[in-house]
PDB file with SEQRES, HELIX, SHEET and CRYST1 records, atoms N, CA, C and O in Angstrom:
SEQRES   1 A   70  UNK UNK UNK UNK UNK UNK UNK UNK UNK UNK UNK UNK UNK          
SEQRES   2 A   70  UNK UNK UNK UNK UNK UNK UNK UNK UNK UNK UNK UNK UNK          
SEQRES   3 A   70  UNK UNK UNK UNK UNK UNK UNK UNK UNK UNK UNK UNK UNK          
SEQRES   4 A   70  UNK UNK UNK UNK UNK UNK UNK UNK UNK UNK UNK UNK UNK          
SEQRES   5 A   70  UNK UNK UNK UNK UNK UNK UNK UNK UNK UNK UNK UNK UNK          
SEQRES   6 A   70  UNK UNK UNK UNK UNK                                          
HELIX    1 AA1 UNK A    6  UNK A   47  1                                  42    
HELIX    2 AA2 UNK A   49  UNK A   69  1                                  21    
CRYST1    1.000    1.000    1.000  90.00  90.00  90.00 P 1           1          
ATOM      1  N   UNK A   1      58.393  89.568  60.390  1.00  0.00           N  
ATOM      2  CA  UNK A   1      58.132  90.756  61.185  1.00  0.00           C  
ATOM      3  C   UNK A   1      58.405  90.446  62.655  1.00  0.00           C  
ATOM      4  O   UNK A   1      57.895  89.447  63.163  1.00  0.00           O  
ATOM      5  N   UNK A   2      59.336  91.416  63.489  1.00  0.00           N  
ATOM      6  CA  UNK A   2      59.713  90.936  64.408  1.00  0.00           C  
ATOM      7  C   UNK A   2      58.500  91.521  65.065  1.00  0.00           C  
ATOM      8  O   UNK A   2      57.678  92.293  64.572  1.00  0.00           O  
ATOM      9  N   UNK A   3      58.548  90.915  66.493  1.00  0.00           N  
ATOM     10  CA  UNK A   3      57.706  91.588  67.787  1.00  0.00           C  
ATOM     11  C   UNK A   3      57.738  92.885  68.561  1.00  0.00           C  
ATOM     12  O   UNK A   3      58.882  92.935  69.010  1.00  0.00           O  
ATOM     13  N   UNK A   4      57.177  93.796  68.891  1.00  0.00           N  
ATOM     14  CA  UNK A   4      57.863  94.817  69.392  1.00  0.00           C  
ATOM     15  C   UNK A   4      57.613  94.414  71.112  1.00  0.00           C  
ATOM     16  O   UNK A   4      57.711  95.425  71.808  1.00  0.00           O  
ATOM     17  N   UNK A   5      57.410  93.553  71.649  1.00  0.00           N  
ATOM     18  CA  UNK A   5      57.702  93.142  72.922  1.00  0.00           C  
ATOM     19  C   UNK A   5      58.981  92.428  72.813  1.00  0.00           C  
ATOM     20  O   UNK A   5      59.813  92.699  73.680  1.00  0.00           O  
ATOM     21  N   UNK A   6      59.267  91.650  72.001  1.00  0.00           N  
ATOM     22  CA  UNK A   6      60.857  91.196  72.171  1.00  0.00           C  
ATOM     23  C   UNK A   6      61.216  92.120  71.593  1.00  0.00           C  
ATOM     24  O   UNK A   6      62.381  91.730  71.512  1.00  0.00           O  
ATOM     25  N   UNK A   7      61.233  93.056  71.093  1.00  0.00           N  
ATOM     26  CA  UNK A   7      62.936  93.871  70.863  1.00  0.00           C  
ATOM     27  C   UNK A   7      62.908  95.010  72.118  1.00  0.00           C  
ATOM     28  O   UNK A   7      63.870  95.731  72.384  1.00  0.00           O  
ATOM     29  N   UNK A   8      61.725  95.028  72.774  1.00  0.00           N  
ATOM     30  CA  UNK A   8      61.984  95.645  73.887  1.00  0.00           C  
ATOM     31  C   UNK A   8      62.428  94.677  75.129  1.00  0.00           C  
ATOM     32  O   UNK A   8      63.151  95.269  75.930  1.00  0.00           O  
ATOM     33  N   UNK A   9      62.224  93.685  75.369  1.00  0.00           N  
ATOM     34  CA  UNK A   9      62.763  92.588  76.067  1.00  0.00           C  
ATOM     35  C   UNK A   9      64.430  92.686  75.688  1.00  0.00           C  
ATOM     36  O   UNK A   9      65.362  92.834  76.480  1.00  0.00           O  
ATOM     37  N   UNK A  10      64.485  92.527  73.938  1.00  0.00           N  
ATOM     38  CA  UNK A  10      66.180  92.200  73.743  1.00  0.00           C  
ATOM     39  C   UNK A  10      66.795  93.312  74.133  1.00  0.00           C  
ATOM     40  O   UNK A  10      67.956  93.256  74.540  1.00  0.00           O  
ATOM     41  N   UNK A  11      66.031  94.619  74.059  1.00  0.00           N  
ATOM     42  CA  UNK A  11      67.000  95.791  74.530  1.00  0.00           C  
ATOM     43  C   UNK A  11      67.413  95.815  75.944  1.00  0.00           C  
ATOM     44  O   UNK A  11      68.567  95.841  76.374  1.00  0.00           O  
ATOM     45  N   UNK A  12      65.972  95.801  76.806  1.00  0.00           N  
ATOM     46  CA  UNK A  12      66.560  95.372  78.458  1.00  0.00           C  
ATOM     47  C   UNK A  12      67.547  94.350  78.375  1.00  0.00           C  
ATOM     48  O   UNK A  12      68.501  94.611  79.108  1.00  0.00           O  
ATOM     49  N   UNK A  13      67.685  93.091  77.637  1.00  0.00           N  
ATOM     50  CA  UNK A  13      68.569  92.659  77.956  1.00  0.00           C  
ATOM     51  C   UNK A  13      69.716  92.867  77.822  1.00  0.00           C  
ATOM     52  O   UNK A  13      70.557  92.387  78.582  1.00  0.00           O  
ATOM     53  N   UNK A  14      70.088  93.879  76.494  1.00  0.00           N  
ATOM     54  CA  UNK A  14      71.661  94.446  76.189  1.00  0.00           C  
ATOM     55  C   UNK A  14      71.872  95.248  77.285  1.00  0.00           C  
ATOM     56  O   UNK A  14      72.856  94.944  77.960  1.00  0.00           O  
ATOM     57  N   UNK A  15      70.985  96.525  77.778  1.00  0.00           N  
ATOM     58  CA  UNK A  15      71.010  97.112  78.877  1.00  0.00           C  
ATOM     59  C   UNK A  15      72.187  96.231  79.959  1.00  0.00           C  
ATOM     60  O   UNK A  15      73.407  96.311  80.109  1.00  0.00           O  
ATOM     61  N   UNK A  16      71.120  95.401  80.572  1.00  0.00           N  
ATOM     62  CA  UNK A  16      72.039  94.747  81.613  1.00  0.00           C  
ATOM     63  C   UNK A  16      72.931  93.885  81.410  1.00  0.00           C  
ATOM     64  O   UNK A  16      73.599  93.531  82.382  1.00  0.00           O  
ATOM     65  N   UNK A  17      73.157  93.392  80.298  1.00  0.00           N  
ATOM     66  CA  UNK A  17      74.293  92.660  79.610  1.00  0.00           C  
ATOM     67  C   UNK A  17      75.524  94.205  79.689  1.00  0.00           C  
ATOM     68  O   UNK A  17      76.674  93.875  79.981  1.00  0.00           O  
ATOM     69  N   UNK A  18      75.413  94.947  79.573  1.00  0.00           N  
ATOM     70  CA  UNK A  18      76.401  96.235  79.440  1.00  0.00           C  
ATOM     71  C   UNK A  18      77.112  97.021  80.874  1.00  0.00           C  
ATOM     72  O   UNK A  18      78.120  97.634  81.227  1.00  0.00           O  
ATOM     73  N   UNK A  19      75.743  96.491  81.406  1.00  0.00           N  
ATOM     74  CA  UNK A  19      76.002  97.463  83.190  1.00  0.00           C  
ATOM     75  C   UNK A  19      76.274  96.153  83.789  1.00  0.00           C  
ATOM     76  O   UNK A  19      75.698  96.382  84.853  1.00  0.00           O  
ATOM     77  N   UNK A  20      76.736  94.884  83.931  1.00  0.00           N  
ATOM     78  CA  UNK A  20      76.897  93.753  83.967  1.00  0.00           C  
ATOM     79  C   UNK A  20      78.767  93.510  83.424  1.00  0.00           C  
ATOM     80  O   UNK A  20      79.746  93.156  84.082  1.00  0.00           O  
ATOM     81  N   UNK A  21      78.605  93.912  81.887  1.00  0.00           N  
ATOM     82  CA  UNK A  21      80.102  94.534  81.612  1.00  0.00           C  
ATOM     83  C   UNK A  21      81.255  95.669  82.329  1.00  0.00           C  
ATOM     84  O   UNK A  21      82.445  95.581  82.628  1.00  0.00           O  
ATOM     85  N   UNK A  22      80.638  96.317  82.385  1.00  0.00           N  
ATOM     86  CA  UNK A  22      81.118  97.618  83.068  1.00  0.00           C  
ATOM     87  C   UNK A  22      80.978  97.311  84.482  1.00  0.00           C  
ATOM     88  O   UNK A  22      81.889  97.994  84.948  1.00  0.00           O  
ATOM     89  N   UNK A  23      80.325  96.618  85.647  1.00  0.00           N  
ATOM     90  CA  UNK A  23      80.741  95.852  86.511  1.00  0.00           C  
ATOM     91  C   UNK A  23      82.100  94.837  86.518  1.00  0.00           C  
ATOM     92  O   UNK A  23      83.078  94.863  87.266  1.00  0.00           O  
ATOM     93  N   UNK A  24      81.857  94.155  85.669  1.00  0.00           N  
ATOM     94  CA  UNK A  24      82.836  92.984  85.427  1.00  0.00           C  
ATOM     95  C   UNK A  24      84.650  93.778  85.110  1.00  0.00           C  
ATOM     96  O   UNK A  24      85.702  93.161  85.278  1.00  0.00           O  
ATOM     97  N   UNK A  25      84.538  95.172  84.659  1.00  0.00           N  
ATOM     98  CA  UNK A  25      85.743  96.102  84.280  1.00  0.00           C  
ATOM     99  C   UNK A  25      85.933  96.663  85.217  1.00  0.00           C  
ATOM    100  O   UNK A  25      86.967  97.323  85.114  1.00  0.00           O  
ATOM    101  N   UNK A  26      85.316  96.794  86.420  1.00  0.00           N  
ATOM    102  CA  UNK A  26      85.438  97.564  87.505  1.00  0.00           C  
ATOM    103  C   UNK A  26      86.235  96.787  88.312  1.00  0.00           C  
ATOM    104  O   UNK A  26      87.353  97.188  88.636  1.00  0.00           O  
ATOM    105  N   UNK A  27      85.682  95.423  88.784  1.00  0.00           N  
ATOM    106  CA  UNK A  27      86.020  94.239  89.175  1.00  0.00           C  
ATOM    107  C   UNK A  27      87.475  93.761  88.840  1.00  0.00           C  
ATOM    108  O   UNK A  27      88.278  93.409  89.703  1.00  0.00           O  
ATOM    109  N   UNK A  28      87.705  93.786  87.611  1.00  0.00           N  
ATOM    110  CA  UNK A  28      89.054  93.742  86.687  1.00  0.00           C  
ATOM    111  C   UNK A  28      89.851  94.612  87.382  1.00  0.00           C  
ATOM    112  O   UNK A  28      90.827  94.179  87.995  1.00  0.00           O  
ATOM    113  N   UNK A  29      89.533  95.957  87.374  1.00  0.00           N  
ATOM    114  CA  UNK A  29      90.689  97.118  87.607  1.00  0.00           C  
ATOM    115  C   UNK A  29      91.130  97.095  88.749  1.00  0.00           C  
ATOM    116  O   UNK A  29      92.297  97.291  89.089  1.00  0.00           O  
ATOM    117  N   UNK A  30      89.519  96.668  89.931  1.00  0.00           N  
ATOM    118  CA  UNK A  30      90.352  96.890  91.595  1.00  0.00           C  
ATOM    119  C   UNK A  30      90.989  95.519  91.850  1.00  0.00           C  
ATOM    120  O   UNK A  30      91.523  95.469  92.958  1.00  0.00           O  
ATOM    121  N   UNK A  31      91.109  94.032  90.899  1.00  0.00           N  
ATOM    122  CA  UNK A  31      91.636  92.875  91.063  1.00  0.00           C  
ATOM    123  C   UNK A  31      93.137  93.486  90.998  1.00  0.00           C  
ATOM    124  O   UNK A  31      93.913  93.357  91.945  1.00  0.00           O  
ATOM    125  N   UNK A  32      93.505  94.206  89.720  1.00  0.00           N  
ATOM    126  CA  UNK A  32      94.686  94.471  89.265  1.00  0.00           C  
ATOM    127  C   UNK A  32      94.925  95.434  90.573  1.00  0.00           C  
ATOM    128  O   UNK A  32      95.874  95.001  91.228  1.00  0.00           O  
ATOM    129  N   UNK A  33      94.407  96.481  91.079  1.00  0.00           N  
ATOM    130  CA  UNK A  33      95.193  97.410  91.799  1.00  0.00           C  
ATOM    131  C   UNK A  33      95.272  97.235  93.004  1.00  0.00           C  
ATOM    132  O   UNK A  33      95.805  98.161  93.616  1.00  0.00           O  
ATOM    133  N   UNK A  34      94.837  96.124  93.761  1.00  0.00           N  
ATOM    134  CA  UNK A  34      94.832  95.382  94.758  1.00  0.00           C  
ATOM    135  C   UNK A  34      96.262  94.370  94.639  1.00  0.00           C  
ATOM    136  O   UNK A  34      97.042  94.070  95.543  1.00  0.00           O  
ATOM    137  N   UNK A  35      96.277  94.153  93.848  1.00  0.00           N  
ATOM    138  CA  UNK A  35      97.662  92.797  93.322  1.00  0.00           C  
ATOM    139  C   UNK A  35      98.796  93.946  93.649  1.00  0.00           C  
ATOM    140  O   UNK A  35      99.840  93.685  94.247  1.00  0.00           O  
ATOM    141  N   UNK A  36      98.329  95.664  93.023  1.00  0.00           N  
ATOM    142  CA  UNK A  36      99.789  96.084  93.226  1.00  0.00           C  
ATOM    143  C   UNK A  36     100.152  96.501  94.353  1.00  0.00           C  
ATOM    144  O   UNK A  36     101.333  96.721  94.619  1.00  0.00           O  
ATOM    145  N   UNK A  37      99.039  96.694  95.296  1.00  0.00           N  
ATOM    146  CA  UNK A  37      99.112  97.255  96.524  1.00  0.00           C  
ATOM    147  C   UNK A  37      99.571  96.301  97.025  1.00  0.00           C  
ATOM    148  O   UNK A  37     100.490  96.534  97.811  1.00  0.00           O  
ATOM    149  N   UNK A  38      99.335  95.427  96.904  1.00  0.00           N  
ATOM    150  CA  UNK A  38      99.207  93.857  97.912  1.00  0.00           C  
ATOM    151  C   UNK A  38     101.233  93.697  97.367  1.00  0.00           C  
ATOM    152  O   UNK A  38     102.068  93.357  98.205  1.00  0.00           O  
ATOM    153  N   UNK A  39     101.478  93.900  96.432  1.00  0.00           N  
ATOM    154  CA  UNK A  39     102.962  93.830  95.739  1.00  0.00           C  
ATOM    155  C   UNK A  39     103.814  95.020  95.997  1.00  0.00           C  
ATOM    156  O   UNK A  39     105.023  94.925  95.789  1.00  0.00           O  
ATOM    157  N   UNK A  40     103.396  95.925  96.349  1.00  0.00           N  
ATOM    158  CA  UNK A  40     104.123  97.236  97.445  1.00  0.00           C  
ATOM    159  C   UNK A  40     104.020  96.561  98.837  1.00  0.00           C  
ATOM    160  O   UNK A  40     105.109  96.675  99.398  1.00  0.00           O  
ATOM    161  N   UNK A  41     103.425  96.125  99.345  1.00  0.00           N  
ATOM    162  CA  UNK A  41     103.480  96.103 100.643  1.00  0.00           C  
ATOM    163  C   UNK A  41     104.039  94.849 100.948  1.00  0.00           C  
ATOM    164  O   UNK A  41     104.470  94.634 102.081  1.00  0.00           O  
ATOM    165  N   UNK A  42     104.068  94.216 100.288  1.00  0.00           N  
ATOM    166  CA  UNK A  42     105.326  92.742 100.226  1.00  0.00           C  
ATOM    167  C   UNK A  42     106.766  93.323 100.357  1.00  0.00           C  
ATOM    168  O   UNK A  42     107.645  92.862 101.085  1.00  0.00           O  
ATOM    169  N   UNK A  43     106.847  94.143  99.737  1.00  0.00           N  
ATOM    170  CA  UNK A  43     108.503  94.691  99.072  1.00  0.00           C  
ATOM    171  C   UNK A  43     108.661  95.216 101.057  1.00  0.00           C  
ATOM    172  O   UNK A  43     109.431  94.834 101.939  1.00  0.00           O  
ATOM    173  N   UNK A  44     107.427  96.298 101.046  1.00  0.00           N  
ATOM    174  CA  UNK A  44     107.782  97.160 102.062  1.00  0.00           C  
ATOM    175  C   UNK A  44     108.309  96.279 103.550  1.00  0.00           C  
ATOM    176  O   UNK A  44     109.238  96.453 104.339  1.00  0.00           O  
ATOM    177  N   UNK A  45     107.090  95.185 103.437  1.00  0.00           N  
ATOM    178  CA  UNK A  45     107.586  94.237 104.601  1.00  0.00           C  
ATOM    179  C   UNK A  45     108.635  93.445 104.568  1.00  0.00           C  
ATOM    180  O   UNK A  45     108.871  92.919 105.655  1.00  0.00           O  
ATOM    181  N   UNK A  46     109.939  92.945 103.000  1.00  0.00           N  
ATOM    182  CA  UNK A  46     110.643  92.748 103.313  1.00  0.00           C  
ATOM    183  C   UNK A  46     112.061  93.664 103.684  1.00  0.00           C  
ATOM    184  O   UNK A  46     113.040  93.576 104.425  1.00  0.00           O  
ATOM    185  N   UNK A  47     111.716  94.229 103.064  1.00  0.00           N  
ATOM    186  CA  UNK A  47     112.576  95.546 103.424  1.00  0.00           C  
ATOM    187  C   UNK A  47     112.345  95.593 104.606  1.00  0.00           C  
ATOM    188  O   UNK A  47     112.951  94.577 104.948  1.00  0.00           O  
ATOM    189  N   UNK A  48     111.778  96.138 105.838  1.00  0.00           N  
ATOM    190  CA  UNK A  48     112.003  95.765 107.088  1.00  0.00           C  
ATOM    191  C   UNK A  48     112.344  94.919 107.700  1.00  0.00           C  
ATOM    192  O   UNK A  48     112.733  95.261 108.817  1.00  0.00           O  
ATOM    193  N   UNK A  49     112.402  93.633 107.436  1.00  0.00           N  
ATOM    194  CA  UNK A  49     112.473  92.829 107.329  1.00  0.00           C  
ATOM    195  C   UNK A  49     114.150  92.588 107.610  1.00  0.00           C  
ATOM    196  O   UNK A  49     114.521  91.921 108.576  1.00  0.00           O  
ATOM    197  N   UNK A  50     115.113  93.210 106.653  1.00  0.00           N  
ATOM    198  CA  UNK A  50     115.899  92.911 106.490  1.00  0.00           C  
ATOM    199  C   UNK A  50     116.984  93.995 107.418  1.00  0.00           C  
ATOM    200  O   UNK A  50     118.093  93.841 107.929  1.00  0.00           O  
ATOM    201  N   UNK A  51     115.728  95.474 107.293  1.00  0.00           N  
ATOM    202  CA  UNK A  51     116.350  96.690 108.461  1.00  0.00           C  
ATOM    203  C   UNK A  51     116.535  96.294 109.772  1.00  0.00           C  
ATOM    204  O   UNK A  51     117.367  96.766 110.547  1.00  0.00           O  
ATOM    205  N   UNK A  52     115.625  95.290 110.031  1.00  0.00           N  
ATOM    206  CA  UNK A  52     115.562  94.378 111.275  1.00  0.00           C  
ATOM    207  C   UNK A  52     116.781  94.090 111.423  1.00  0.00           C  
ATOM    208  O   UNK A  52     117.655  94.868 111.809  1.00  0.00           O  
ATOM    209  N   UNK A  53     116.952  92.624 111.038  1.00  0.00           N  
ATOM    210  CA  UNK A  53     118.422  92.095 110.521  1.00  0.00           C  
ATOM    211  C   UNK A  53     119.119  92.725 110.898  1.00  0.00           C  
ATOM    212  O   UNK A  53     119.595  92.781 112.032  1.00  0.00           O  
ATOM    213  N   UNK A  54     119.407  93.627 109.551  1.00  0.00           N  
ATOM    214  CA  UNK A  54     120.811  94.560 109.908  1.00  0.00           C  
ATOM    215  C   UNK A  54     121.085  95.506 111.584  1.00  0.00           C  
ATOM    216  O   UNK A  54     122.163  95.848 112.071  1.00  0.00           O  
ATOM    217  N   UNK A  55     119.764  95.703 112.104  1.00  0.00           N  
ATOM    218  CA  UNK A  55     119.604  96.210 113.380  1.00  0.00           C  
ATOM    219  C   UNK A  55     120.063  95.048 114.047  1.00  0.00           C  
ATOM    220  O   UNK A  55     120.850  95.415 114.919  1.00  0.00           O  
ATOM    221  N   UNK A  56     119.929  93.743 114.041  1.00  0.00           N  
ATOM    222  CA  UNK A  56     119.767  92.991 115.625  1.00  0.00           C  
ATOM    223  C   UNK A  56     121.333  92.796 115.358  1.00  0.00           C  
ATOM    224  O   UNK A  56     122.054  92.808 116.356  1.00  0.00           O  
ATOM    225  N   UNK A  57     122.043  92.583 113.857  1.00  0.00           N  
ATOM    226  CA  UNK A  57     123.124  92.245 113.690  1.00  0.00           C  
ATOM    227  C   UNK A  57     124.335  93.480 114.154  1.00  0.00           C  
ATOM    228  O   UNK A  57     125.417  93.151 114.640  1.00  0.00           O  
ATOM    229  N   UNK A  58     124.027  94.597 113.966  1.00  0.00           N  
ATOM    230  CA  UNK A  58     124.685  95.950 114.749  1.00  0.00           C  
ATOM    231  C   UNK A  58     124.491  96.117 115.950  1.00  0.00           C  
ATOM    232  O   UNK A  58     125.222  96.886 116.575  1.00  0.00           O  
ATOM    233  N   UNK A  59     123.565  95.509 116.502  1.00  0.00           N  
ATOM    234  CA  UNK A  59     123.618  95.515 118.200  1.00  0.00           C  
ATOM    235  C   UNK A  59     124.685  94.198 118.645  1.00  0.00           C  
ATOM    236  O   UNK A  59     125.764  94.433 119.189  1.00  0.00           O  
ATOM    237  N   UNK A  60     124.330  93.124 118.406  1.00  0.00           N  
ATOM    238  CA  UNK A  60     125.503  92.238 118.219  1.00  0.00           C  
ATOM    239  C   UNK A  60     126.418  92.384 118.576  1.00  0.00           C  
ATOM    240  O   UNK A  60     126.901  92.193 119.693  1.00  0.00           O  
ATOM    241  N   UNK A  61     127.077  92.999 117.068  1.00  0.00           N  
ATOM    242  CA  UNK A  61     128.269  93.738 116.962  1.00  0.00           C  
ATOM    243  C   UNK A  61     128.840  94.539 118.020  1.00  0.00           C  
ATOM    244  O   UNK A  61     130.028  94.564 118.342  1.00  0.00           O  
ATOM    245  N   UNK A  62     127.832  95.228 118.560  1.00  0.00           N  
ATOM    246  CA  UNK A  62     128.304  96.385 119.293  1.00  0.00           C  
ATOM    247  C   UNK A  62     128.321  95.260 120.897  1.00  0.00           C  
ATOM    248  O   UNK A  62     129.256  95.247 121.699  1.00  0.00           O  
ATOM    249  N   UNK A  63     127.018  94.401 121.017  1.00  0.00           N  
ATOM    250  CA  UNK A  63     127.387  93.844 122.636  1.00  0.00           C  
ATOM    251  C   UNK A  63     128.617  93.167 122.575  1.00  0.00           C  
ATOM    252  O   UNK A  63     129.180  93.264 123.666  1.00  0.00           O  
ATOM    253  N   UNK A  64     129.192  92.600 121.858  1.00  0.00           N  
ATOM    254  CA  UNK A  64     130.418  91.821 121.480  1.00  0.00           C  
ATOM    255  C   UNK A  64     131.707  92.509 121.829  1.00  0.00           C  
ATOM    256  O   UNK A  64     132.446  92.232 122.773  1.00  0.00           O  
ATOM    257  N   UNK A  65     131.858  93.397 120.975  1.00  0.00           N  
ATOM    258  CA  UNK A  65     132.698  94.801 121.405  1.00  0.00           C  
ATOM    259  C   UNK A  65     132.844  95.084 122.633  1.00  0.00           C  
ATOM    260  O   UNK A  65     133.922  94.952 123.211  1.00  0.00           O  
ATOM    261  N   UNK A  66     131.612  95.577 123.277  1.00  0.00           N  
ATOM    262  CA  UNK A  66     131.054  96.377 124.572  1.00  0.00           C  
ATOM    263  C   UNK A  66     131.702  94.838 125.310  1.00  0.00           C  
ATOM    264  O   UNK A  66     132.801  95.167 125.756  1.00  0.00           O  
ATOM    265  N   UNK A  67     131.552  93.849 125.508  1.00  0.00           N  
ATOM    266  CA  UNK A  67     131.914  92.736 126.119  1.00  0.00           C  
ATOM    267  C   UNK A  67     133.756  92.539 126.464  1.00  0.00           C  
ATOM    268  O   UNK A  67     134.478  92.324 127.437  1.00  0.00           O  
ATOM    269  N   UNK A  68     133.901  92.782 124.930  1.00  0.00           N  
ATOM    270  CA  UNK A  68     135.512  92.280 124.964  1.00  0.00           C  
ATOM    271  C   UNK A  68     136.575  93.588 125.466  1.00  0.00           C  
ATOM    272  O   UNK A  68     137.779  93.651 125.715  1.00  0.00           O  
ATOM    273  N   UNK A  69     135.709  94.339 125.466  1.00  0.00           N  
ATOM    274  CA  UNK A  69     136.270  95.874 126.144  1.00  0.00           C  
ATOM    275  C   UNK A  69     136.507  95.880 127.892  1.00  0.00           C  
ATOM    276  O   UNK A  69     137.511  96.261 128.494  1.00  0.00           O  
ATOM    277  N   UNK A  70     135.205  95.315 128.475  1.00  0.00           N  
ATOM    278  CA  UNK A  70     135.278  95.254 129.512  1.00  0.00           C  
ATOM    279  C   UNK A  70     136.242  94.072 130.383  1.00  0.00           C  
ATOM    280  O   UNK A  70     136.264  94.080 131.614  1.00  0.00           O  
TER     281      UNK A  70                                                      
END                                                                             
């Protein structure tokens, strides 16, 4: 014959064993959607990155020009 203070003890404990779970899935989801944000904004910064580039390399171009003109 079980106790009815431990199966009310074991129930609090599934309780927070569950809201403990469902923490731990929450935790999970914003790990993952943080990774993708964090993985958009990588892309985004090299992509500028490279608009840069192509900018300092078209000015270049153009002082070079603008130079051999004069």
């Amino acid at each position: 014959m079980t106790n009815p203070l431990n199966n009310t003890l074991e129930e609090e404990q599934r309780v927070i064993i569950c809201e403990q779970q469902k923490e731990i899935n929450n935790l999970r989801q914003s790990i993952v959607h943080l990774r993708d944000m964090i993985a958009v904004e990588n892309e985004a910064k090299y992509r500028a990155y490279v608009k840069i580039a192509d900018l300092q390399k078209e000015q270049y171009d153009t002082d070079i020009r603008n130079k051999n003109n004069i």
